[in-house]
C-alpha positions in Angstrom: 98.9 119.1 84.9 101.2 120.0 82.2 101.5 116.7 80.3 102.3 116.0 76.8 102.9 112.5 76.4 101.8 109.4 78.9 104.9 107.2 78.0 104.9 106.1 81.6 104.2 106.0 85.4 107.9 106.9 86.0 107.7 110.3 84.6 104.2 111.2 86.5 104.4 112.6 90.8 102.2 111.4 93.2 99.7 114.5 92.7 99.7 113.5 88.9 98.6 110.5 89.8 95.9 111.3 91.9 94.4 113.8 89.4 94.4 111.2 87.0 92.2 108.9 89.1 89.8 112.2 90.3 88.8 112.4 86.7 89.2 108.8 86.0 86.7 108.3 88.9 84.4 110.9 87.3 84.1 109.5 84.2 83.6 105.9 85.6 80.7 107.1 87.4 79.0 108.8 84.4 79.7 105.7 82.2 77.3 103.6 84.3 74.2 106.7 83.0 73.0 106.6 80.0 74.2 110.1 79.2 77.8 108.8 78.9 79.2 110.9 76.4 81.1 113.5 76.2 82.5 116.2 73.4 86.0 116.7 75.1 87.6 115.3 72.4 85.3 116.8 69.4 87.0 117.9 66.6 90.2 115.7 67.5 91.4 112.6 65.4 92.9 109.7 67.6 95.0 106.8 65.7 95.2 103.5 67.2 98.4 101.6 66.7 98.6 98.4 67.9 101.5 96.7 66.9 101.3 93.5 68.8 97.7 91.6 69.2 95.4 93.3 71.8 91.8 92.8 72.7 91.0 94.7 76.1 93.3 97.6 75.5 93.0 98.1 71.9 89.2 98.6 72.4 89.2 99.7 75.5 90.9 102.8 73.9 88.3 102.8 70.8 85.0 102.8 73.0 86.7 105.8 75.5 87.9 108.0 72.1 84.6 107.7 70.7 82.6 108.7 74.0 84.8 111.6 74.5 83.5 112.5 70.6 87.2 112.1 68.8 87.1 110.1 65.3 88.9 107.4 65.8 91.1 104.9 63.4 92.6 101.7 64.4 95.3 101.1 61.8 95.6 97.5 60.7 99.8 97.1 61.1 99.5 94.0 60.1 99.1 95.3 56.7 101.0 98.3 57.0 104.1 99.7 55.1 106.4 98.3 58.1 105.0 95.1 57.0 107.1 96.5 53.2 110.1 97.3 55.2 109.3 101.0 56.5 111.0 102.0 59.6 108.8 102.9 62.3 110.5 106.8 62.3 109.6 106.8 58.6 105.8 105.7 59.7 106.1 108.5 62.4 106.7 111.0 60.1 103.8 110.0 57.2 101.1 110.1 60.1 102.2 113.5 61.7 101.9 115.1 58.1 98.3 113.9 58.5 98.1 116.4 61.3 96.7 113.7 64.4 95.8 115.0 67.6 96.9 111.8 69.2 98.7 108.6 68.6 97.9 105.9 71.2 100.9 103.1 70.2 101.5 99.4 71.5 104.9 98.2 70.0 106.9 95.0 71.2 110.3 96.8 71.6 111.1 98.9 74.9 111.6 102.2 74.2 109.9 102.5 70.7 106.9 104.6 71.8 109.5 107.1 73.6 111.2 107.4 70.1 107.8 107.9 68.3 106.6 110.9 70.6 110.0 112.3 69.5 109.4 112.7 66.1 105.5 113.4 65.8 103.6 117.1 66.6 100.8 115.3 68.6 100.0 113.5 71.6 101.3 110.3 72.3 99.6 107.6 74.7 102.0 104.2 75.3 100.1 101.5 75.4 102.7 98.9 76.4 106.1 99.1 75.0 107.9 95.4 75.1 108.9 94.7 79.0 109.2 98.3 79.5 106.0 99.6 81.0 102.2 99.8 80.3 101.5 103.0 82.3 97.2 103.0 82.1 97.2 99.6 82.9 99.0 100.7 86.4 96.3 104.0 86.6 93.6 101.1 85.8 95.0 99.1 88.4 95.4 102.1 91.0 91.9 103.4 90.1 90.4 99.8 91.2 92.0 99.2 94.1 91.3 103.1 95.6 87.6 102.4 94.7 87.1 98.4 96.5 89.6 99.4 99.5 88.6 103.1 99.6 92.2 104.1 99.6 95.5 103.7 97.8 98.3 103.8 100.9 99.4 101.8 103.3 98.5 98.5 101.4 99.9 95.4 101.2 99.8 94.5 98.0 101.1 91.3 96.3 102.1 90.5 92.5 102.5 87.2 91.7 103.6 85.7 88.8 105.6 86.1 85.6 107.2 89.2 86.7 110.4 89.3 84.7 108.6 89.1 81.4 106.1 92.0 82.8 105.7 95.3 81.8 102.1 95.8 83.6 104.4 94.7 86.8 106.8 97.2 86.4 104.0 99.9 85.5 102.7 98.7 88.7 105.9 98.3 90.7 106.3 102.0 90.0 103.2 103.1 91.0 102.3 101.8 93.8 105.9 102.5 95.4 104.6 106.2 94.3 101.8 106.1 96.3 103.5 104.2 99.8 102.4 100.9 99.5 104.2 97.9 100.5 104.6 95.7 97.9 105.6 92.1 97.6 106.5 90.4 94.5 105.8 86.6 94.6 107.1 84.2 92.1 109.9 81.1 91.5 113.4 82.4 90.7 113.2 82.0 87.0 110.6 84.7 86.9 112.0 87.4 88.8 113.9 90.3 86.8 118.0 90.8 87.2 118.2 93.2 90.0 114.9 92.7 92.0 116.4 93.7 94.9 116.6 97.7 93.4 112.4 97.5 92.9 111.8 98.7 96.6 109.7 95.3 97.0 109.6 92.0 98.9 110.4 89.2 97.6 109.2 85.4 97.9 109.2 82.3 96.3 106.3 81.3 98.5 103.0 82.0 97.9 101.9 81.0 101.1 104.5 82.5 103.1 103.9 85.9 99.9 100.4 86.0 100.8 100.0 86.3 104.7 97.5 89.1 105.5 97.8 90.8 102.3 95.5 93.5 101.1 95.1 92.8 97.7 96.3 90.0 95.3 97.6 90.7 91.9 98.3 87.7 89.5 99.8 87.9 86.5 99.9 86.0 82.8 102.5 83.9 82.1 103.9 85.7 78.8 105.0 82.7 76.6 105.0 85.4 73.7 108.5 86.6 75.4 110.1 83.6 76.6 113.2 82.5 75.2 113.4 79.1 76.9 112.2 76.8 79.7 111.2 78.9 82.7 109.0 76.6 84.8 108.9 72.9 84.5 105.2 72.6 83.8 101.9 74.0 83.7 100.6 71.4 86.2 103.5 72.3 88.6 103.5 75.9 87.6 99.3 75.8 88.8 100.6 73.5 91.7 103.1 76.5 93.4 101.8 79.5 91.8 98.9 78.9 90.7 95.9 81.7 92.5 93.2 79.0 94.0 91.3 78.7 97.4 93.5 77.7 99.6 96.4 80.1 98.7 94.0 82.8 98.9 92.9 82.0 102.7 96.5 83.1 103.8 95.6 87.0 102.6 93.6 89.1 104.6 89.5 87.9 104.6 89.0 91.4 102.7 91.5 91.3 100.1 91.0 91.5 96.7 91.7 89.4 93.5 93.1 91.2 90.1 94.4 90.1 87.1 95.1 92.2 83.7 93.8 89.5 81.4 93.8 87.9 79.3 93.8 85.1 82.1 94.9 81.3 81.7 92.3 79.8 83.9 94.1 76.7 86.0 97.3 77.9 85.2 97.2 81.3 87.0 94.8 81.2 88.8 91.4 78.9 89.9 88.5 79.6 87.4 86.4 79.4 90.6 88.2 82.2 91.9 88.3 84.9 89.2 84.2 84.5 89.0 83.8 85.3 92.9 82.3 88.8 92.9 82.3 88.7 96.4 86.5 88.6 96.0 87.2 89.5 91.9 87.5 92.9 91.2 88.9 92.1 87.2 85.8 92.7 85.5 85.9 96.1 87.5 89.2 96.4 86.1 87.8 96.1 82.6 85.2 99.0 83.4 87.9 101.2 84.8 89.9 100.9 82.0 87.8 102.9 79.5 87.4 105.6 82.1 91.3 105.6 83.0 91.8 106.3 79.3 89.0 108.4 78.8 90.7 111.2 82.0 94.2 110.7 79.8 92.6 111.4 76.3 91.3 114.6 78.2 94.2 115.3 80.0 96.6 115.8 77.1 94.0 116.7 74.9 92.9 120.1 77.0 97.2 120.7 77.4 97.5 120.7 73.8 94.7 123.1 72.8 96.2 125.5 75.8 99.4 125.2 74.1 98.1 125.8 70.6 96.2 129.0 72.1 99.5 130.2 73.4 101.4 129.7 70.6 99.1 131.6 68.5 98.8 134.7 70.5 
């Protein structure tokens, strides 16, 4: 798999995708022994930077770095020189003369991760890139749901929630539509994207009616960071419709399982009753796959850019 960059699931075939989660699904198996580490990254230095706030992902990408044996640095951006007025190119350019090996980036403008791998010599990893897409997130997702439901096509798979303001839904959208899934998108009006009709999904404004005899149940967080506006009336009536609790769950199938990519606003998304249900919650899992997710993409574009090097050098 000759990648360079993950900048997202749109760029990445069905077979991509599947190789991804092989080796995902390796390393999430040898991170529950206690000989989890690895040295497939020794010798490589990986910069973290996170230019909006981020708990899971941020150190979801430390802890896999450091078990694949890569020195890692979170930079602190808030005290950056883009905080002085640098441009983000002009950032670029200081850290490739550093010589990285990889640059995993979260920025809140689509498209500035894409413009970053342009102008740097290493490997770039997008983290989440404003609404635009959060492609390990999606793999995170995908690696979840083949490991609870043993498979990941022919699904029925519903996201519900904030997706207009959603860039793990799109990410997700993509993906699973990859993979032959049916997909339903659930959600009032003022939270669907312009031109939901070209996603390949169902829509509803309906939980109940959204739900019926789904496979697995995807609810998202309302992101209030990127509102500009009133877009439901309240959170009581938000909770009320679209909220995730017992009895909108009963409509999917008796199986079917409950995600959510955190962090989660318990009574407004969903019932705090219903996230803690093992027997049904699968988003601690989600947590645990995302460290071996990014550990298989670390390695991925890690192994294609010592082949390259070896090339170029003969």
């Amino acid at each position: 798999m000759q990648l360079q960059h993950l900048l997202g699931i749109e760029f990445l075939n069905p077979q991509q995708i599947n190789e991804i989660l092989d080796l995902a699904d390796h390393y999430a198996n040898k991170n529950r022994t206690a000989s989890h580490n690895s040295n497939a990254l020794a010798g490589c230095t990986q910069v973290n930077m996170f230019f909006e706030n981020s708990t899971r992902t941020q150190a979801s990408f430390e802890i896999a770095g450091k078990r694949l044996g890569a020195s890692v640095m979170n930079m602190p951006m808030e005290a950056s020189s883009i905080k002085k007025g640098e441009t983000l190119v002009d950032t670029a350019l200081t850290l490739n003369a550093m010589h990285p090996d990889l640059l995993v980036v979260r920025h809140p403008h689509s498209g500035a991760v894409d413009l970053l791998a342009q102008k740097v010599n290493c490997a770039v990893v997008n983290a989440g890139d404003g609404r635009h897409e959060h492609p390990t997130q999606a793999l995170l997702d995908a690696l979840t749901i083949r490991r609870s439901k043993g498979r990941l096509h022919r699904l029925n798979i519903a996201i519900c929630g904030d997706i207009a303001h959603s860039r793990v839904a799109r990410s997700n959208i993509i993906l699973l539509g990859k993979m032959e899934n049916r997909i339903r998108l659930i959600g009032p009006v003022t939270l669907m994207p312009s031109g939901i009709s070209e996603f390949g999904a169902e829509v509803y404004h309906d939980m109940e009616e959204g739900l019926k005899d789904v496979d697995v149940v995807m609810m998202l967080r309302l992101q209030r960071e990127r509102m500009d506006g009133s877009f439901i009336p309240s959170e009581r009536e938000y909770y009320h419709r679209y909220g995730l609790d017992a009895g909108k769950l009963s409509y999917a199938k008796p199986d079917a399982i409950v995600m959510h990519p955190g962090p989660m606003n318990r009574g407004i998304e969903i019932d705090g009753d219903i996230a803690d249900d093992l027997s049904r919650s699968v988003i601690q899992e989600q947590v645990e796959m995302g460290v071996a997710v990014r550990m298989a993409i670390m390695d991925i574009l890690m192994r294609n850019r010592m082949q390259n090097n070896k090339a170029m050098n003969k």
